[in-house]
C-alpha angles and dihedrals in degrees: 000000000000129000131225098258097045093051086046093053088040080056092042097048089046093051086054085063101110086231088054094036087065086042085062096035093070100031107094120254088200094067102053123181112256125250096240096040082058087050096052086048091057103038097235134107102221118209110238083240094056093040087055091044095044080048094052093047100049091040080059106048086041085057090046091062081042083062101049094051095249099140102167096050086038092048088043090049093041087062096041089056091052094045096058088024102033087132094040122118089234075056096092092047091038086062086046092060098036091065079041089064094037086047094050088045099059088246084127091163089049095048086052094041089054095034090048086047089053102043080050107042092030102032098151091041113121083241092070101083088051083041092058096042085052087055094059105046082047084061093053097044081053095051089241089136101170086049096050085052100048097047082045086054094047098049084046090053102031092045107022109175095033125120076241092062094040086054094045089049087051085043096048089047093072100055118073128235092282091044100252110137117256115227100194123104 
């Protein structure tokens, strides 16, 4: 017999699978499963404990293939976490990682589309400030310069004495008064 948590990593290795992975890719992360749908699919009534648990233990493991720089297991296992955990409290930073993973894979719509989702649906989440700063590198990488400014201008003066701030200072640095990026060294 099988656990939860073994049935849920058999799930997440098969959805690193490239076949699997371009299944995800198009399936909707706005639109998660519910916990208790999952449940019902399952047979089992989960206890909240275990389905917290169960959450911590599969938001780990997914990190772990983020540390290892493993972005397209980690994507793929990002979304299926939101998708089974999409109410959980590991949700918020779930979404971060998951534009992480978008960011570091050149998916620069996707990562503002998931960084904008999270500073509107978790604005008070400790995530927001590295969010924001995402937003606007995501700006720059989409040659959207006066965006990438304004949202610069907006980490320095929102979270003034963060790491955020001191990078967008570095970042802003870079673009000139009328927001086009300087080149120059």
């Amino acid at each position: 017999m099988t656990t939860f948590s073994q049935r849920m990593l058999l799930i997440w290795i098969l959805l690193s699978l490239p076949a699997a992975q371009s299944l995800v890719q198009a399936a909707p992360v706005q639109d998660p499963v519910s916990e208790q749908a999952f449940d019902q699919l399952n047979g089992q009534i989960v206890s909240r404990q275990t389905r917290s648990e169960a959450a911590r233990r599969l938001y780990d493991r997914v990190m772990e293939e983020y540390r290892q720089r493993d972005y397209r297991a980690a994507l793929a296992g990002f979304q299926f976490f939101l998708a089974i955990h999409g109410k959980s409290s590991l949700a918020p930073s779930a979404r971060y990682w998951l534009g992480e993973c978008q960011y570091r894979l050149g998916r620069y719509e996707d990562a503002m589309n998931t960084f904008s989702e999270l500073a509107s649906s978790y604005p008070v989440n400790p995530k927001i400030t590295a969010a924001t700063l995402k937003i606007g590198l995501t700006y720059g990488k989409l040659g959207q310069p006066e965006e990438a400014r304004i949202t610069f201008e907006r980490v320095i003066s929102e979270w003034p004495d963060t790491v955020e701030a001191d990078v967008a200072r570095k970042e802003l640095a870079k673009y000139s008064p009328t927001g086009e990026r300087n080149l120059d060294p």
